[in-house]
C-alpha positions as CSV (number, residue, x, y, z in Angstrom):
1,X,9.1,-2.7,-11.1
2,X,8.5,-4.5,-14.3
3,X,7.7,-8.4,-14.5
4,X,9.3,-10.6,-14.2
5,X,7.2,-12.7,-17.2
6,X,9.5,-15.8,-17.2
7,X,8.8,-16.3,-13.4
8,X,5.1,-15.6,-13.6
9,X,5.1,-18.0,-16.2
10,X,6.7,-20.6,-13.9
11,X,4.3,-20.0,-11.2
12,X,1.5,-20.5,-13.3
13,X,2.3,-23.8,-14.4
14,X,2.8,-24.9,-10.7
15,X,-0.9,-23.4,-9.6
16,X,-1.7,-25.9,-12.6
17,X,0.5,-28.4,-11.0
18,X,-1.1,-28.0,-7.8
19,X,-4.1,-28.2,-9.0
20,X,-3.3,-31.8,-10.6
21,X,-1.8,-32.8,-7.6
22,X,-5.1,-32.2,-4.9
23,X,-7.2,-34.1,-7.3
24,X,-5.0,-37.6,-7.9
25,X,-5.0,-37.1,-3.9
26,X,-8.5,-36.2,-3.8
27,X,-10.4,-37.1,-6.4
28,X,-14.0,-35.3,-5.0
29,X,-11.9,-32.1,-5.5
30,X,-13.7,-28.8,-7.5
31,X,-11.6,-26.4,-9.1
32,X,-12.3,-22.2,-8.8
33,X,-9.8,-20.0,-10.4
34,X,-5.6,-20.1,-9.7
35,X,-4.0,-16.8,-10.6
36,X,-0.3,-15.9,-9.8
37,X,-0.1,-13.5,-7.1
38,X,2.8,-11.9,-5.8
39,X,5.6,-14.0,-5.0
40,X,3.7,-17.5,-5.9
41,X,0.4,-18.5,-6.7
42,X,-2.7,-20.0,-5.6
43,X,-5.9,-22.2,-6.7
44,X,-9.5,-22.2,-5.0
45,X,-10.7,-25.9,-4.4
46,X,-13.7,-27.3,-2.9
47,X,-13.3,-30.8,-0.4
48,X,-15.1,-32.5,1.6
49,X,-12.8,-32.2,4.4
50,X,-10.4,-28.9,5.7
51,X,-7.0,-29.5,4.5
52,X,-4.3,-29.4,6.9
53,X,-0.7,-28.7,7.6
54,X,0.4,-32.9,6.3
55,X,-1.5,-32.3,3.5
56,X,-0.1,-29.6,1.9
57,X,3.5,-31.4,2.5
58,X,1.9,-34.3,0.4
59,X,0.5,-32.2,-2.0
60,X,3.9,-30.6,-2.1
61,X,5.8,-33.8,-2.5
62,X,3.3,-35.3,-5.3
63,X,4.1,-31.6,-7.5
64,X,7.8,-32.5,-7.1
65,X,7.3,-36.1,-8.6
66,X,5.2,-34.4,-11.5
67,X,8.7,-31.6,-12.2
68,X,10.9,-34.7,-12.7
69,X,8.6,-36.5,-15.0
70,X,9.0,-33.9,-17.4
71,X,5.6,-32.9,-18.4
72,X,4.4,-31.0,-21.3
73,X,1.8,-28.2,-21.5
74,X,-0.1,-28.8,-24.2
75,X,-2.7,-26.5,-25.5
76,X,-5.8,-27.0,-27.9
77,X,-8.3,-24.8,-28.7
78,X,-12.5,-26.3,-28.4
79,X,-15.7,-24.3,-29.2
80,X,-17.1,-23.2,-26.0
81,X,-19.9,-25.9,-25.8
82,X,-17.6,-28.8,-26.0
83,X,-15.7,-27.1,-23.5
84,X,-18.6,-27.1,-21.5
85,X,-19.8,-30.9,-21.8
86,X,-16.0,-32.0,-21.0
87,X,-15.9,-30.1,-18.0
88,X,-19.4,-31.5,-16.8
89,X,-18.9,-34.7,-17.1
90,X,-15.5,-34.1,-14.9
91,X,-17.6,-32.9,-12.6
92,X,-15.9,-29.6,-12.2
93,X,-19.1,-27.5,-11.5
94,X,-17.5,-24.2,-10.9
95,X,-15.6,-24.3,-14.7
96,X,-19.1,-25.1,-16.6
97,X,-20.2,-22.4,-14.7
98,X,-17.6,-19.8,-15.7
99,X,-18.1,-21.3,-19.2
100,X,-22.1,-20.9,-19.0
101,X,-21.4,-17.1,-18.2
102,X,-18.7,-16.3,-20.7
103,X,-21.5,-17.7,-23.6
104,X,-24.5,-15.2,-22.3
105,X,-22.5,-12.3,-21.0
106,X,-19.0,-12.6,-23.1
107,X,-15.6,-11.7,-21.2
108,X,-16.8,-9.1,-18.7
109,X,-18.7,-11.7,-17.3
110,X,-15.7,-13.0,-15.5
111,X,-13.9,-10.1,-15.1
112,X,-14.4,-10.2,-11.2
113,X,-12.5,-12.9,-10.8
114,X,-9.1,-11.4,-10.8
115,X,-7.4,-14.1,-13.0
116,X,-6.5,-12.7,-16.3
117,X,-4.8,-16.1,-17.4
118,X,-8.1,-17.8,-16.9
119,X,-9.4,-17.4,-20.4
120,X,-9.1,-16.2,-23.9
121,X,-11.0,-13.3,-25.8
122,X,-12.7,-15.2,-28.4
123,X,-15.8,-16.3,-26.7
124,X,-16.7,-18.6,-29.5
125,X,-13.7,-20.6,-28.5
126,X,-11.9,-21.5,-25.4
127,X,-8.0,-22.7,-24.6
128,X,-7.7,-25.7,-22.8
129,X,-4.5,-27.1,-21.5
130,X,-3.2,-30.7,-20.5
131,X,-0.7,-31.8,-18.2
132,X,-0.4,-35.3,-18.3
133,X,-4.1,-36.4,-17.5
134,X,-4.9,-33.6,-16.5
135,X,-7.2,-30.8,-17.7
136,X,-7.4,-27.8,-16.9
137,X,-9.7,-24.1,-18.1
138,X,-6.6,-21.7,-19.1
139,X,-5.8,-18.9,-21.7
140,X,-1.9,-19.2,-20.6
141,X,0.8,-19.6,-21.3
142,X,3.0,-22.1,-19.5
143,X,6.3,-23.2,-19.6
144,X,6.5,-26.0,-22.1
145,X,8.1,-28.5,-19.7
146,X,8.7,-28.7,-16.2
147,X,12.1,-29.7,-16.9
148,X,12.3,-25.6,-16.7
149,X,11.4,-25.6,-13.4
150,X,14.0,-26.5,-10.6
151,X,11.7,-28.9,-7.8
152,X,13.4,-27.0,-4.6
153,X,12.2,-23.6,-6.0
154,X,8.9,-23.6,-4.9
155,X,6.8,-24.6,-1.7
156,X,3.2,-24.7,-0.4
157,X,2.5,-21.9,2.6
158,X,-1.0,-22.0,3.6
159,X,-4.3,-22.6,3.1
160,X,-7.0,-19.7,3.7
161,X,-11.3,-19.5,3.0
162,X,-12.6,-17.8,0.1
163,X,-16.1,-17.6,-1.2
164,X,-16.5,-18.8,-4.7
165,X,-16.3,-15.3,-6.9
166,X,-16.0,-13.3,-3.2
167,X,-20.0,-13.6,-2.7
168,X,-20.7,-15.0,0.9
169,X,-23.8,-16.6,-0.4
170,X,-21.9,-19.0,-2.7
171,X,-19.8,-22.2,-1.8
172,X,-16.9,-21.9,0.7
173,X,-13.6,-22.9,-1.1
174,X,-10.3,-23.3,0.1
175,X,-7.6,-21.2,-1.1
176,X,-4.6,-23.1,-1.3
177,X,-1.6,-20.7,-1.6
178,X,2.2,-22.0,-3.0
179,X,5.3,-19.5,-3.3
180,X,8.2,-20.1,-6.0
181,X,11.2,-18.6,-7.3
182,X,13.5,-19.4,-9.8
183,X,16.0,-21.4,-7.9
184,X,16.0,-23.2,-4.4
185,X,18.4,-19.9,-2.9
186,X,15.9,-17.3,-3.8
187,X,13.2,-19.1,-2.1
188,X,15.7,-19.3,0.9
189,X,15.9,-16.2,0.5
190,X,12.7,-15.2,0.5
191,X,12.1,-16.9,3.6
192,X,14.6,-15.9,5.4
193,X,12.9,-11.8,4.5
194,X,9.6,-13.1,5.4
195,X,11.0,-13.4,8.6
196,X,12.3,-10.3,9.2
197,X,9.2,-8.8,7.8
198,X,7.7,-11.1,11.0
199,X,9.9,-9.1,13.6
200,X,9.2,-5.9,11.9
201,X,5.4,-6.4,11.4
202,X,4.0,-2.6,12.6
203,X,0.7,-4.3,14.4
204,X,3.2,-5.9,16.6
205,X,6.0,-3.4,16.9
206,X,2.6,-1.1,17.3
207,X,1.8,-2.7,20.5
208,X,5.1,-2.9,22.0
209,X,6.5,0.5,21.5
210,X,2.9,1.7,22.8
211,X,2.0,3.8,19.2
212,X,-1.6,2.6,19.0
213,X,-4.2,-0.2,19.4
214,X,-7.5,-1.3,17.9
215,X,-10.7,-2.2,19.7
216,X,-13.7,-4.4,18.7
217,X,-16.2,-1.6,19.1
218,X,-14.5,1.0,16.7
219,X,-13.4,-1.7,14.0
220,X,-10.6,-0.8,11.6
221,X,-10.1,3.3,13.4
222,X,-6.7,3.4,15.2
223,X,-6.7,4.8,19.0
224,X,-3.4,6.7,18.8
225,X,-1.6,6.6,22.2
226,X,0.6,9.1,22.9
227,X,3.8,8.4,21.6
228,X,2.2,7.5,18.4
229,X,-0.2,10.9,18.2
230,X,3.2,12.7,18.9
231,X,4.7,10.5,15.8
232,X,1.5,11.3,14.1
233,X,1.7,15.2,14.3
234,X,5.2,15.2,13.7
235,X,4.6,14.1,10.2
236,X,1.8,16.1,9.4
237,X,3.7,18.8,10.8
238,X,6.5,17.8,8.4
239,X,4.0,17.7,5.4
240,X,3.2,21.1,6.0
241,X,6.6,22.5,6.7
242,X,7.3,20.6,2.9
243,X,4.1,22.3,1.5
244,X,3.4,25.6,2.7
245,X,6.7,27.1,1.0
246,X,5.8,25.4,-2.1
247,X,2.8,27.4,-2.6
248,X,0.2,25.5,-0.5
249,X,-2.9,26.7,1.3
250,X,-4.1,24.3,3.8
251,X,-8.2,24.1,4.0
252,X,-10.7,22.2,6.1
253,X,-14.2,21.0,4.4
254,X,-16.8,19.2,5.7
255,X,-16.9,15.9,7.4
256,X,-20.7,15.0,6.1
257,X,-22.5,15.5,2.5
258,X,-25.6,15.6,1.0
259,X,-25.9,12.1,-1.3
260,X,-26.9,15.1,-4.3
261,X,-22.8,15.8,-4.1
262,X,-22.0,12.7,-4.3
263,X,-24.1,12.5,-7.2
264,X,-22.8,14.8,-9.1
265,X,-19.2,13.7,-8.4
266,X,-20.1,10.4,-9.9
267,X,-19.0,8.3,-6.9
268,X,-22.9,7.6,-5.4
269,X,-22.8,5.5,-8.9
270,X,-19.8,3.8,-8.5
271,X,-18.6,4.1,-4.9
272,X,-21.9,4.1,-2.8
273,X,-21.1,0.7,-1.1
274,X,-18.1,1.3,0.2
275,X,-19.5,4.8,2.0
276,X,-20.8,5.3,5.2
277,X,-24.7,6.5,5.3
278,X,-26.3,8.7,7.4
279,X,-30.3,9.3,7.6
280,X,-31.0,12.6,8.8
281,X,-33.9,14.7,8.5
282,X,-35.1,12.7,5.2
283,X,-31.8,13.6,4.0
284,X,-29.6,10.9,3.1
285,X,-26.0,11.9,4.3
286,X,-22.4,10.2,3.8
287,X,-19.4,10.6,5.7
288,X,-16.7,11.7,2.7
289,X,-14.4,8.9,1.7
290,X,-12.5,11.5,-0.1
291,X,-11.3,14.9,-0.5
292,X,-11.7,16.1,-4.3
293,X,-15.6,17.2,-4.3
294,X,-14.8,19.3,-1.6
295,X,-12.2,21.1,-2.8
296,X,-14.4,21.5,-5.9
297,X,-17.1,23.6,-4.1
298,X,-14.4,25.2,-2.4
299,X,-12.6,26.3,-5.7
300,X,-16.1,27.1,-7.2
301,X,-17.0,29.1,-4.2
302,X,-14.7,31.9,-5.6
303,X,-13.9,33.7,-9.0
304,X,-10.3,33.2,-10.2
305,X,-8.2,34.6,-12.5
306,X,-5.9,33.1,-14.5
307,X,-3.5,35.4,-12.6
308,X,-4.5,33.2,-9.3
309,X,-3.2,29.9,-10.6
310,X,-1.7,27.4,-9.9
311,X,-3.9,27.0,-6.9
312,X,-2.9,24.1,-4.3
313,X,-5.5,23.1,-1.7
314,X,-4.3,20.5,0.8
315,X,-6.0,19.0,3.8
316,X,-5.4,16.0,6.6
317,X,-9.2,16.2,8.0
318,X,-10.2,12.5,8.6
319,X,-11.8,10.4,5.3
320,X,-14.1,7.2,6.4
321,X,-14.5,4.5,3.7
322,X,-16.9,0.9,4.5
323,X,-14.4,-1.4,3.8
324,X,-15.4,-5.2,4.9
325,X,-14.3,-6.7,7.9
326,X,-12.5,-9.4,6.5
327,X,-10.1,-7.3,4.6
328,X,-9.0,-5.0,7.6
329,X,-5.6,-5.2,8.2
330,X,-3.7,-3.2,10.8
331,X,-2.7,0.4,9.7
332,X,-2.8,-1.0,5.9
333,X,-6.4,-1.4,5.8
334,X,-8.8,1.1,8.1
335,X,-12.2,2.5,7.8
336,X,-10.8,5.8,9.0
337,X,-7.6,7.9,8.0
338,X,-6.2,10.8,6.6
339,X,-4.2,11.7,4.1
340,X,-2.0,14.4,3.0
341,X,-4.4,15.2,0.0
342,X,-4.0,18.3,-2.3
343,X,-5.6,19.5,-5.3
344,X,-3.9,21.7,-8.1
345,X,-6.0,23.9,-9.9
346,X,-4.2,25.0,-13.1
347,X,-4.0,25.9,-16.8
348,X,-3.4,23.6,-19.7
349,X,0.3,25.0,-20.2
350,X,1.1,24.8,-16.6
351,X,0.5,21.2,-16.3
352,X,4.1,20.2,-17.7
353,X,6.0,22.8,-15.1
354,X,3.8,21.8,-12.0
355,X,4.3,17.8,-12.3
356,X,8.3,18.5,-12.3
357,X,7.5,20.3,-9.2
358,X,5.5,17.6,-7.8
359,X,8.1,14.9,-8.8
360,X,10.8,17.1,-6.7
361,X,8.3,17.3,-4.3
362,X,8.3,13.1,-3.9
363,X,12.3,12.8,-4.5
364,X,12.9,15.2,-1.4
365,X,10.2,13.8,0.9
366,X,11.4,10.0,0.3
367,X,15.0,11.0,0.5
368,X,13.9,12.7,3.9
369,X,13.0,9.1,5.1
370,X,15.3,6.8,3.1
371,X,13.1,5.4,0.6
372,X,14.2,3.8,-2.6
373,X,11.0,4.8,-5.2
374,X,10.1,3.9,-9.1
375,X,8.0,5.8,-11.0
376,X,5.3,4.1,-13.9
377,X,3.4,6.4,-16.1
378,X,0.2,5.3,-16.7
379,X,-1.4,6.6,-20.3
380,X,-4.6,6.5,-22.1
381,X,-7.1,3.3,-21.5
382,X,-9.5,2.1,-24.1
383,X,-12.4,3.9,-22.0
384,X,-11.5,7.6,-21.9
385,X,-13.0,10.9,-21.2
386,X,-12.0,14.0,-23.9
387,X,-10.5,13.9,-26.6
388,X,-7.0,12.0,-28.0
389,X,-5.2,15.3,-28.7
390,X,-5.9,16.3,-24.9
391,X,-4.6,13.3,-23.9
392,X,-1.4,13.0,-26.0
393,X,-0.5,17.0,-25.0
394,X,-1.2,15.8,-21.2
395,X,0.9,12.1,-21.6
396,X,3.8,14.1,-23.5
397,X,3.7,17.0,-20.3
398,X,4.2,14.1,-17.9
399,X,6.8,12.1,-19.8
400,X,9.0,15.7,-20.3
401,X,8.5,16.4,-16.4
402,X,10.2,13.2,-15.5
403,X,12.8,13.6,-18.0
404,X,13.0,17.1,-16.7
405,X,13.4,15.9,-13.5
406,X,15.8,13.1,-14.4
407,X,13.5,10.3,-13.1
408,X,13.2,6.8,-14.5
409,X,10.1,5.5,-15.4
410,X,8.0,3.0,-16.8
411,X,5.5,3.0,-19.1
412,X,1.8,1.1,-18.1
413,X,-0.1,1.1,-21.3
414,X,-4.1,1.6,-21.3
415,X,-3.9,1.6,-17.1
416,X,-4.6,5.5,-16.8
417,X,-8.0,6.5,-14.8
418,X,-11.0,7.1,-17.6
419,X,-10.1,11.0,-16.7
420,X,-6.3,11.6,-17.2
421,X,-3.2,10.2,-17.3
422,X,-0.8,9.7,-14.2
423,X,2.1,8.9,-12.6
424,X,2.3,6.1,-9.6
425,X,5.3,5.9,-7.5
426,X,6.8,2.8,-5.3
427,X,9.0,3.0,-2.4
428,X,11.2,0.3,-1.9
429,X,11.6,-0.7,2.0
430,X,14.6,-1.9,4.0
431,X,13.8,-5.5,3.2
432,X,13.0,-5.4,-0.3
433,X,9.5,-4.8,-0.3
434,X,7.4,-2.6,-2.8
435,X,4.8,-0.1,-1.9
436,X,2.2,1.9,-3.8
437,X,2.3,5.5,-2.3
438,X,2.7,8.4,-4.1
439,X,0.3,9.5,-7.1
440,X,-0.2,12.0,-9.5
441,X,-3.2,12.6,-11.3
442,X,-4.2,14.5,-14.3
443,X,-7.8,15.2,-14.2
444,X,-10.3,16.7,-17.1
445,X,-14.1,14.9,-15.8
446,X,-14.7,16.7,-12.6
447,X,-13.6,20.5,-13.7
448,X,-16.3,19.5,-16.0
449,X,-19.1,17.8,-13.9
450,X,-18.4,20.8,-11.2
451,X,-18.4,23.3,-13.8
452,X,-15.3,24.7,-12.6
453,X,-13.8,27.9,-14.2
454,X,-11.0,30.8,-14.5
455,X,-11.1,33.9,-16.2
456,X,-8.5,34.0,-19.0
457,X,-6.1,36.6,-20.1
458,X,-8.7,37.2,-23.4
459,X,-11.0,38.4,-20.1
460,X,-13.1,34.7,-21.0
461,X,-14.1,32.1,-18.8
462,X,-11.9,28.9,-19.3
463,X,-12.0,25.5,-17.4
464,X,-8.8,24.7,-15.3
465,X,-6.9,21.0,-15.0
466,X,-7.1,19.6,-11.9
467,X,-4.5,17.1,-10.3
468,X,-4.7,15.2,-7.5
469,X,-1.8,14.2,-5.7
470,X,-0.6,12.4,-2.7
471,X,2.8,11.4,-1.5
472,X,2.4,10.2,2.0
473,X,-1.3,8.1,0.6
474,X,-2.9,8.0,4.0
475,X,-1.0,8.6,7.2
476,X,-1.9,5.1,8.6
477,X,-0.7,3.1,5.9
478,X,2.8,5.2,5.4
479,X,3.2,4.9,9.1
480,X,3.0,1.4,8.9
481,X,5.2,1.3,6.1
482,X,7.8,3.6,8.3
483,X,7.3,1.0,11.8
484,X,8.5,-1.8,9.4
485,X,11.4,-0.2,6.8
486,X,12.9,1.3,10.6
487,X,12.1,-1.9,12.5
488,X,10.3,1.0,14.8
489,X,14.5,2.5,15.5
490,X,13.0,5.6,14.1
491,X,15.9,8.6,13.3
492,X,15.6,11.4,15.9
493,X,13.7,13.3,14.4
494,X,11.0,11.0,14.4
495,X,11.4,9.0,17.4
496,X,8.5,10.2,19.7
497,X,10.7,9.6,22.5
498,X,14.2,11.2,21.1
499,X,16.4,10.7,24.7
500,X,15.3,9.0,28.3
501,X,17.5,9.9,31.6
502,X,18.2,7.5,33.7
503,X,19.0,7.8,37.4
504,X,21.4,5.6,39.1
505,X,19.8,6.4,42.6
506,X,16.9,8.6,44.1
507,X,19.5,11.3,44.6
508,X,20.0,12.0,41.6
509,X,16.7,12.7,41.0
510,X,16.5,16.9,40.8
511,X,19.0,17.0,39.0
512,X,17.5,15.0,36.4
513,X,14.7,16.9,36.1
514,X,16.7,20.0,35.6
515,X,18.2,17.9,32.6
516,X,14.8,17.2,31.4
517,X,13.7,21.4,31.6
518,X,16.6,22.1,30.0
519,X,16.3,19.6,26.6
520,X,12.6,19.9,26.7
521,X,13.3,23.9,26.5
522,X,15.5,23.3,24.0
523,X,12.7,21.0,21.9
524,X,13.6,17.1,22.9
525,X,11.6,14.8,23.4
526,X,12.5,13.4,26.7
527,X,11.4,11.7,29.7
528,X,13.2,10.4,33.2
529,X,12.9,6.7,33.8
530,X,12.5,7.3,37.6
531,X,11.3,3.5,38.2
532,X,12.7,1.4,40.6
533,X,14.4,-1.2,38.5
534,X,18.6,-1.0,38.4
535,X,20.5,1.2,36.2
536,X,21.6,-2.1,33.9
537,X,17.7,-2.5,33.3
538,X,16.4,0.9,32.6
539,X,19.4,0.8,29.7
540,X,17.7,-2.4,28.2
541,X,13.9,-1.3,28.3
542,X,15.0,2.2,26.6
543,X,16.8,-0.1,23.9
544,X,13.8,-2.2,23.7
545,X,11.4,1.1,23.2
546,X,14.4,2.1,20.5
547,X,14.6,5.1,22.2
548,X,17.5,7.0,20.8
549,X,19.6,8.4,23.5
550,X,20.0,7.0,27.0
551,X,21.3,9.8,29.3
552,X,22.8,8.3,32.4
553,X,23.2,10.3,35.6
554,X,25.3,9.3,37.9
555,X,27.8,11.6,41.3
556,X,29.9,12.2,38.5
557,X,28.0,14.0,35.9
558,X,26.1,15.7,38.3
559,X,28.9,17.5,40.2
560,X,29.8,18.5,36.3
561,X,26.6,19.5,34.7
562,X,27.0,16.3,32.4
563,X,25.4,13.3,31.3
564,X,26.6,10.4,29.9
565,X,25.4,9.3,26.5
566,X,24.5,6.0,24.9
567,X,23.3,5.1,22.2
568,X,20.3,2.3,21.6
569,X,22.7,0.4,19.1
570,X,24.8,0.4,22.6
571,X,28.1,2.7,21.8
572,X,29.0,4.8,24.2
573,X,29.3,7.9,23.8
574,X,31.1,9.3,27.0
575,X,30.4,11.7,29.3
576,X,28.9,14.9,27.6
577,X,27.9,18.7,28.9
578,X,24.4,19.6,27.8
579,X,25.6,21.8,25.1
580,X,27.7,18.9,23.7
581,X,24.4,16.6,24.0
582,X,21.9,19.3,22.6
583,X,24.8,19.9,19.5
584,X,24.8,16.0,18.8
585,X,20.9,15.9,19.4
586,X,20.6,19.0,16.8
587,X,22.8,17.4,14.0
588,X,20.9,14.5,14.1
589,X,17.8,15.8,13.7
590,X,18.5,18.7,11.0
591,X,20.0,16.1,8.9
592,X,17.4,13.2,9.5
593,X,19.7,10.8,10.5
């Protein structure tokens, strides 16, 4: 989805705002970095005290004051040393320190801070901008009044810890975070989703519906109860069912690698920290964060023709990657998943013909689940590997594939990998919410660094295009994404519990179980709520677990081979034989309703 400049604009006046604000209230306080973020902004701020709940309502209320003043943004340019001696005798530490490092080491020496509004290119000279009386490290650009900002669009949400430049050693700050929208009804709005997103959150729906759980001693690895290993294998099951026919061979590589792979691959350089190590033997081991060298030595372990290709490896064996503990986050963030990773192995002039096959691939599997999706084709960055002819025949063979296959895209200039161009694809939720999911990725380094090859039609050896390509991402994160776009009300043909029977009394009991052979026989999902509670109950606990179908059995429907059928939403469907349930049952599933 494009930006939204205008707004982004807006919210990075009020982190400056903000910013103003804490120090007439506080006038101790030290100023970090404040970048927009999505849906707001925030600033990093050292005091001598925690803020709390009252303050950020006074903070708020002093930013309103400063909307209705109607303040200019002025800009002014300084060399880079007055810069510095102004902001010292302000005693803002952290900006003289950001100032010292972009004299000695130039941009890149603040590239880690994520802010790219903090500062201008020219590292002889620095922007500065005022706001009344107050100052403030800032490349832009703002809005040139605040008489363009409405005072009820915006409000402060919380206040977090954050190391100064993320290094634990360094001063603890406090992250002050503010959301804002154009006008007072979209940040009603907003709230009003951000509850929803509340009830639909997957670690708590999770929990409830009894999918998985977490524990301490196995930190960010899922324990997959079982109704959520059955929802688990039904969608690698579904992957594969999507694959296979498309020309996919499913393969299973190692778990553990020798660091000399790794190596080679280019990730011990510029991945090691976030792998897990293993000392064995005076061999220095890592569990594989990813697929792709794998499926390298795979490829490599066999001659091809140019007859043989394409050649589509895929694979759902477990990847472990050393994230930090403070960033895990439920299914969104783990130190072990899977993924429903494939690797193309092609020609040069088959590049073109296979994306359009892998774009189809991603319209059919996110129309199977109801997922709005974008597409944004990322081209070539300053830092590339090959040559610019290779890259504009590869950039042109993506751009006519998603013509081809009448997809709308977006263009992100300079943001392809060093190694090829590619194609990222968002799904839009039920609420509104984007998602980063599926990727395609054109490849030229690694065919190279694993001297991969094919024998051509001139009876020479010629290196193949790889591209990698994911549609699902990792199964944790997509089935988070699926708990909270369905609200966990899964459609049949997910639900890992697709009908429950329900007994009115204990004599009805056998021939509920007969019910049960006869659907599970037939490939339902279903269990018999043979508890003790009353029929009025056992309804609302199956509409609680979202379960589907409730089957009642009462006299009736068991002197005529019946059940009676409700739904979770709570119509009811009548009395039904089991060939009339199994017919409804069916349809729903085949069409993924």
């Amino acid at each position: 989805m494009p930006k939204n400049e205008k707004l982004e604009t807006k919210r990075h006046s009020l982190a400056h705002l903000m910013a103003a604000s804490i120090l007439e209230i506080f006038p101790e306080a030290k100023f970090g970095v404040g970048p927009v973020v999505e849906d707001g902004f925030y600033y990093d701020v050292h005091l001598s005290r925690p803020l709390t709940p009252e303050d950020l309502q006074v903070i708020e209320k002093r930013m309103r004051e400063k909307v209705k003043q109607q303040l200019r943004f002025e800009r002014s340019e300084m060399p880079i040393d007055s810069a510095s001696d102004m902001f010292r005798k302000m005693s803002q530490d952290f900006k003289v320190e950001l100032l010292n490092d972009l004299r000695t080491r130039g941009t890149t020496a603040v590239a880690d801070l994520d802010d790219p509004n903090l500062i201008g290119n020219n590292v002889s000279e620095v922007s500065v901008y005022r706001t009344g009386t107050f100052i403030d490290l800032c490349r832009g650009p703002h809005v040139t009044s605040t008489s363009e900002i409405d005072p009820e669009s915006f409000r402060l949400t919380r206040v977090s810890g954050a190391y100064w430049r993320g290094n634990q050693a360094r001063e603890q700050m406090q992250r002050v975070y503010g959301v804002a929208f154009d006008t007072k009804k979209e940040l009603e709005d907003y709230f009003v989703r951000l509850e929803e997103a509340r009830k639909r959150d997957h670690r708590k729906l999770g929990r409830e519906l009894g999918l998985f759980t977490f524990h301490q001693w196995a930190p960010g690895a899922a324990f997959w109860l079982p109704k959520g290993t059955i929802f688990y294998n039904t969608l690698a099951n579904y992957m594969r069912e999507v694959l296979f026919p498309a020309g996919y061979v499913e393969v299973r590589t190692p778990l553990v690698y020798n660091k000399a792979l790794w190596e080679r691959s280019g990730h011990w350089k510029h991945y090691r920290q976030n792998m897990f190590l293993i000392e064995s033997e005076n061999e220095t081991m890592s569990l594989k964060p990813m697929n792709c060298p794998g499926h390298f030595l795979t490829y490599a372990s066999e001659v091809h023709s140019y007859r043989d290709l394409p050649i589509r490896f895929h694979e759902q064996t477990p990847l472990h990657r050393n994230e930090a503990s403070g960033v895990l986050s439920g299914l969104t963030r783990v130190r072990q998943f899977s993924q429903d990773d494939a690797h193309c192995f092609l020609t040069q002039d088959q590049i073109g013909d296979e994306v359009e096959r892998l774009i189809r691939l991603v319209q059919r599997v996110y129309s199977d689940f109801g997922l709005r999706f974008s597409a944004k084709l990322s081209t070539r960055p300053d830092e590339f590997l090959g040559e610019i002819s290779t890259w504009d025949h590869a950039e042109a063979q993506l751009k006519a594939a998603l013509e081809s296959a009448r997809m709308a895209y977006t263009i992100n200039e300079k943001d392809g990998a060093f190694y090829g161009p590619k194609i990222d694809f968002d799904v839009t939720d039920a609420i509104g919410r984007n998602w980063q999911c599926a990727t395609i990725q054109l490849d030229y380094a690694q065919p190279e660094n694993f001297d991969l090859k094919y024998i051509g039609a001139d009876n020479t050896e010629h290196r193949p295009v790889v591209i990698h390509r994911a549609i699902f991402g990792s199964f944790e994160r997509f089935i988070a994404i699926l708990i909270e776009h369905y609200a966990g009300a899964f459609p049949v043909w997910l639900a890992p519990v697709q009908a429950v029977i329900i007994p009115i009394a204990d004599r009805h009991s056998d021939y509920c179980q007969k019910v049960r052979d006869r659907l599970a026989t037939a490939g339902l999902r279903v269990e018999i709520d043979s508890s003790v509670e009353r029929m009025n109950a056992k309804i609302r606990n199956a509409q609680m677990q979202k379960i589907p179908y409730m089957l009642v059995v009462g006299d009736r429907e068991q002197e005529q081979g019946a059940v009676a059928v409700r739904l979770r939403s709570g119509e009811d469907l009548k009395s039904k034989s089991l060939d009339e349930f199994l017919a409804v049952a069916r349809d729903a599933i085949s069409k993924k309703n």
